[in-house]
Each structure stands twice: as structure tokens, then as C-alpha cells.
C-alpha angles and dihedrals in degrees: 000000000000102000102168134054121277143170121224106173150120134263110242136134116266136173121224132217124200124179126175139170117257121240087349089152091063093039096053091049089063088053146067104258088242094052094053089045088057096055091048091048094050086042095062098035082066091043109048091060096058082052081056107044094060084041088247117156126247104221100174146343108225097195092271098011141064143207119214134165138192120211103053159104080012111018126221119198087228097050097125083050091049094047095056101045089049090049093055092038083054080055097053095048095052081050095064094027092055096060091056085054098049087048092049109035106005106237134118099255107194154168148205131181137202138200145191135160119208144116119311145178111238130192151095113302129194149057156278084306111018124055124175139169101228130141120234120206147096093281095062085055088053109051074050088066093041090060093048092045091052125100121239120287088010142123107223113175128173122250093260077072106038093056091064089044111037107108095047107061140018121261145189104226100211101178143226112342125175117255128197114250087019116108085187120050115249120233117236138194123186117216116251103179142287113310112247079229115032109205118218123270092222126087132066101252118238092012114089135178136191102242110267119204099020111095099104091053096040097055083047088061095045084052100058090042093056089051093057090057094065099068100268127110124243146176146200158197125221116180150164145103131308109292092009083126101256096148090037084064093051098056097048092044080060094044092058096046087051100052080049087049092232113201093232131115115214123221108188130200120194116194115209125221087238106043109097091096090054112097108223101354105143095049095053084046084057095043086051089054087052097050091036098231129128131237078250095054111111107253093242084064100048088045082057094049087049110048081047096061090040099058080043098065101022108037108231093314105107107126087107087049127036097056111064087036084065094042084055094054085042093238122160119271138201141177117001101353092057089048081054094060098011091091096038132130119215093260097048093047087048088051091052084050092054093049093042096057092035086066098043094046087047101043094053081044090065109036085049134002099262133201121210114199112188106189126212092012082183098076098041110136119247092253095050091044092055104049090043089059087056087045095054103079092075094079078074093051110038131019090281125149116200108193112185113195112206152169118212101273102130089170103070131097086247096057089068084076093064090045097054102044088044076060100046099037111044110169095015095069122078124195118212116188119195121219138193111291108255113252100254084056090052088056094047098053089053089050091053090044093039135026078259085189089066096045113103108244091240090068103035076059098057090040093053097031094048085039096060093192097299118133098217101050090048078058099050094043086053095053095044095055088051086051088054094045097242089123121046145183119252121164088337091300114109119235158163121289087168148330135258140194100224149356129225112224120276122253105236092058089043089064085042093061104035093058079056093051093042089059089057127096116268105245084050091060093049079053093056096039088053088046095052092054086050092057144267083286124019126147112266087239082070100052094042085057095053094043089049091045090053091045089049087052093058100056 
């Protein structure tokens, strides 16, 4: 029998969330102990769900704090990014929350929330009669710190954070402060909000490189296009695995249509890695596109967007549209068009929708050949999916180009679109399927980012055999190895400081495979993790002997 504490867990990268009351001491003492447990208990009933909905983990609650972390124990290749929308959305809810307190009991009720990404121990901690899932490590001390540095009603995370996250939301860079427990200051941001135009988290900054391997795809692409712009629909196909250079195709696919000035107009859908769960999401990403707001954008100024596009296309006559198009962007309705929607049940509002961006997506299709990219299909939610299979017979009907981009998930909700416009298209659809870069082109593609002539051979190796012909992971090798100093920047040429034997793996594609690993069964991952202890290369007769001998120990 196990009488004393123990850890049994796992190394990964997680970040860390911490959010506290302020002051809550001095509040408690005003207040009748009851009273003061009600409002922490309804606090948290509205918070928990925020951690959720981004699949965050509730480590503990700490009477008027809590831990969460984002990364285990099933890991995401956005958590950082997850971690910090559900922060400020924690923010956003005690905001709201706070006024009903005042009104109701007279007090300040606030928050602040910390964050912090960094290796930690998992697992499971306790003893004969406690267990709990929790993560032990500095950076959980020091998204600790993060939360007791923040300002009321803030987000303030570290800059271990703030490199993962940087292009997607605004921030306040305060500076270095001094942290206990810390001999060097800590940088700090605090979050200002979502960019009205996220950037992409992928890219090394400052360093750029021509595509390399992609000739053949891309004059696929130009083809369709080309198609498209005489007047016929078309519809493709664009897959391959995370940091392949899907979306690096793309712009440059639009690069290259633009320096032809190609008469087209593009209507763009991102899927997000959360969004599932989001009823809807990908097609009022679409509608945004259309109208050419943000999710950041204030909601006056998207009803004005709206109702624009809509006398644009319609004329004046958009009594049978905007409706149910604001209804779909939840924005707030009033007269007529809220006695349109106001009696409606679920399926006769999804039908309006469907009429509504039939004739949208009909109408720009008409007035200019029009490509619709919808990005990371696998992760569409279910409601989207199933309104855009019923949309995608108007490639057949109008000069419409549905590109889908893709990894190989066939099991998803989103891959039932492929599937369906391969049906109805035959011959007008058109699969591209990216592969590993050669490995002349990975060269290459170092050359072009580095003065690849002045790199010891030891290090163009580990950066070309860790790489394995994807374009992301050249990138994040790269950058590692400028973290670590190993590269350096001498009269704008990038070279080598020193050399090294060998790299650990990044973190961002860390968090990358291990998303991959976590969605495997279990019996699959105890295979990897004993394959990882064998070596990078072993005979499957050896790894068939250890598992048996394992197997054989537990009995």
C-alpha cells in the first residue's frame, strides 16, 4: 500500500494560468462568511467553463484562485494561444460578473490572471487517500508571479509566453520587472485584446525565403484559377500535414494572380483548433471575410458592414437577407428584422441561413469569379459542415472556386466536405497533396534562410535531419538554435557562434507532436514511449521483446 505522497508523471510544456481575487482578504473580512462563499462559488461556476471551453485543465481551486494549464494532460499545438484567449475571456466574464456583485452585496469584486509556458512535471500526485492531476516546475512559480504582479482586471504573462503568442493579440510591453525566486528580471506584456488582424505564428521573423518545391502545385493552382475566370466552377483539394506549407502556397498562389491582375475577388474561412464546439464558426468566419471585419471589430461597425454589402448586392431589397446574416454574427436586432427571427425554431432559422448565404455566395459570384479558401477543414464544426455541403453545388452553377486546405484527418466532421464535392465534381475537382521537401529543396530552403557556405556541417545536419523536409520544422530548428546562440548574426549573414552535438526538440513542435501522440490509443502511445527509450532506429523484433517483457512485469 502507497502511504506517502508521490509524483508519477510525464515532462511536457505547459502553460500555466493563474487567476486570483484581488484584495479578497480584506473583502471576506466585510462580509458573512456565507455570503462570501456564495459569490466564490458563482464565480467559478461562470469561470470554469471559459478554462473548458479552450480544453484547459483545472489543476486546483486555492479558496479564491485557481491553477490551470494548457498542454496536459492532452496537449494542443496553439496552447499558449488557448491559454491567453481564455485568460482574457476570464477577464471579461468577472467584468460582467462584478457589477451584479457590487448591485447585490456592495463590494469591488476583481480579478487578475497570470501566465507562463515552460517544462513541467504531469501526473497524477497524492497518496493512499488523495489523488490529483496537477504539474510541478518553475513555470508554474512563475505564472504565480505573473498573476501577483498583474493589475486588476488584467492578463499579464512572461515572455516565454508572449513569443508563441505575439502575432495574435496586443499587447503593453511593460518591461523587465524583478521576480522572487528569480537572479535575472522577467519581461512582461500585458494583453491588450485580439488583433483585428491576427498574423501567423509561423515564420521565423527577419529571416525570408522564395518557396522552394512547390512549382508543380502551384501552376495547378494558377490553372484552376484561370478556369474560374472563364466563367466555369471549380474546386480543390490542398492537403498535407502541419507546417507542410499549405498556407505558404496559397499566398503565394495569390501573389502570383495579383501581379497578373487577375479579375477575382477571395473570400477566406479559418477553422480554429478549438472550434468544434463553436456552432457555426467557419461560416461567420466566411461572412466576416465578405464584409471585411474582424472578430475584433465592434458590432455597430459590423451592422454597418453588413447592411452595406447587403444594399450592394441586393439593391436595397434585403428584408429576406439581412436578417437572418445578423442573426448569424449575433448581433442585436430590432423592428422587422427581429419579428423575422424572433418565433423561429432552430431548423427554420438554419434553413434562412442557408438561403441567405446561397444567395451571398451566388450573387459575388456573379458580379466576379470568386474563390472561397476554407483553412484547417479538419477542425470545421458539425453546423458549418453541414450547411457548406448544401452550398457547394453552386460551383456547378455559378464561377465559384471552393478550395478546401487540409491535413490527413479523414475522420473529422470537416472531412465530409471533401468527400462530398469530390462526389459531386468529378472531374472538376482536383486533389494536391503536399509531400516532404527533397532533400536538395531542404537545403535549399536553409541556404536561402542562412549563409548555408559558412555553417559547420554538424549543424546544417541537425537542422536537415530533424527538419525531414518540412518547412516549418527547418524554421523552428533554426530558431532554436538562434535562441541558443548557436547561430548568430554577423554583418546580416547568419552564422556560427559554436557548435554543438546535438538539439532537443523545439517547443513549439513539441506541442505540435505531441497533440498528434495524445490523439492516439492508448496502447499505441505505451508503444511510442517504449520506443522512444529503445532509439531514434531499433528491429521490430527488439521492440516486440521489451514490450513483451514489460507486459510480462505487470502481471
Amino acid at each position: 500500500m502507497r502511504s506517502s505522497g508521490h509524483l508519477a508523471g510525464e515532462r511536457r510544456v505547459v502553460t500555466a494560468l493563474f487567476a486570483d481575487v484581488v484584495d479578497s482578504t480584506a473583502l471576506a473580512e466585510q462580509m458573512d462568511p456565507e455570503d462570501w462563499t456564495l459569490i466564490m462559488n458563482q464565480a467559478f461556476d461562470l469561470l470554469v467553463p471559459a478554462i473548458y471551453r479552450y480544453e484547459g485543465t483545472i489543476a486546483r481551486f486555492m479558496g479564491d484562485a485557481l491553477l490551470a494549464f494548457f498542454g496536459a494532460p492532452v496537449a494542443h499545438e496553439d496552447d499558449p494561444v488557448r491559454a491567453v484567449r481564455a485568460g482574457w475571456d476570464l477577464i471579461s466574464i468577472v467584468r460582467e460578473y462584478a457589477e451584479e456583485v457590487r448591485r447585490q452585496y456592495g463590494i469591488n469584486f476583481s480579478m487578475r490572471v497570470g501566465l507562463n509556458t515552460g517544462p513541467v512535471v504531469v501526473g497524477e500526485v497524492g497518496s493512499n487517500l488523495v489523488y490529483e492531476y496537477t504539474a510541478m516546475g518553475d513555470a508554474i512559480n512563475l505564472a504565480a508571479r505573473m498573476q501577483s504582479a498583474a493589475r486588476p482586471m488584467t492578463v499579464l504573462i512572461s515572455e516565454n509566453t508572449h513569443r508563441f503568442v505575439a502575432p495574435i493579440f496586443d499587447f503593453q510591453d511593460l518591461g523587465a520587472i524583478t521576480v522572487k525566486g528569480k537572479s535575472e528580471p522577467v519581461r512582461v506584456f500585458e494583453v491588450i485584446g485580439l488583433r483585428p488582424k491576427p498574423g501567423s505564428l509561423r515564420g521565423l521573423s527577419g529571416l525570408e525565403s522564395p518557396m522552394v518545391g512547390r512549382a508543380d502545385e502551384l501552376a495547378t493552382l494558377l490553372d484552376l484559377a484561370r478556369t474560374v475566370q472563364a466563367g466555369v466552377g471549380r474546386s480543390g483539394l490542398l492537403i498535407g500535414e502541419a507546417g507542410i506549407g499549405k498556407t505558404r502556397l496559397i499566398n503565394e498562389w495569390k501573389a502570383a494572380l495579383l501581379a497578373e491582375d487577375a479579375q477575382l475577388d477571395w473570400i477566406e474561412g479559418h477553422c480554429l483548433s478549438y472550434g468544434q464546439g463553436l456552432a457555426y464558426h467557419l461560416l461567420i468566419d466566411l461572412l466576416r471575410s465578405i464584409l471585411g471585419v474582424s472578430a475584433a471589430t465592434s458590432e455597430p461597425v459590423v451592422r454597418t458592414a453588413l447592411q452595406k454589402r447587403c444594399d450592394d448586392l441586393f439593391e436595397g431589397q434585403t428584408s429576406g437577407v439581412y436578417p437572418y446574416l445578423a442573426h448569424l454574427l449575433s448581433l442585436h436586432l430590432g423592428g422587422d428584422a427581429l419579428e423575422r427571427v424572433r418565433l423561429l425554431g432552430p431548423q427554420t432559422i438554419q434553413a434562412q441561413y442557408l438561403f441567405a448565404l446561397r444567395e451571398v455566395f451566388s450573387r459575388l459570384a456573379s458580379q466576379r469569379p470568386t474563390i472561397f479558401i476554407l483553412e484547417d477543414i479538419h477542425w470545421a464544426d458539425p453546423s458549418s459542415t453541414e450547411l457548406l455541403i448544401k452550398l457547394l453545388p453552386l460551383a456547378r452553377e455559378v464561377p465559384i472556386l471552393f478550395i478546401f486546405l487540409a491535413r490527413p484527418e479523414r475522420e473529422t466532421a470537416g472531412w465530409r466536405l471533401v468527400t462530398n464535392l469530390r462526389d459531386l465534381m468529378g472531374a472538376g475537382f482536383v486533389e494536391i497533396t503536399l509531400r516532404p521537401l527533397n532533400e536538395t529543396d531542404s537545403e535549399k530552403l536553409v541556404e536561402n534562410l542562412l549563409d548555408l557556405d559558412r555553417l559547420p556541417a554538424k549543424i546544417r545536419e541537425i537542422i536537415l535531419s530533424k527538419a525531414e523536409g518540412n518547412p516549418f520544422f527547418v524554421e523552428e530548428v533554426i530558431r532554436m538554435l538562434i535562441d541558443q546562440g548557436v547561430l548568430v548574426n554577423q554583418d546580416n549573414k547568419w552564422v556560427a557562434q559554436k557548435d554543438i552535438s546535438s538539439t532537443e526538440i523545439p517547443d513549439n513542435l513539441q506541442g505540435l507532436l505531441l497533440a498528434r501522440i495524445d490523439r492516439l490509443p492508448e496502447d499505441v502511445k505505451q508503444t511510442l514511449r517504449v520506443a522512444s527509450v529503445i532509439g531514434r532506429q531499433f528491429s521490430v523484433k527488439v521492440l516486440e521483446q521489451v514490450l513483451a517483457r514489460q507486459k510480462s512485469n505487470l502481471v
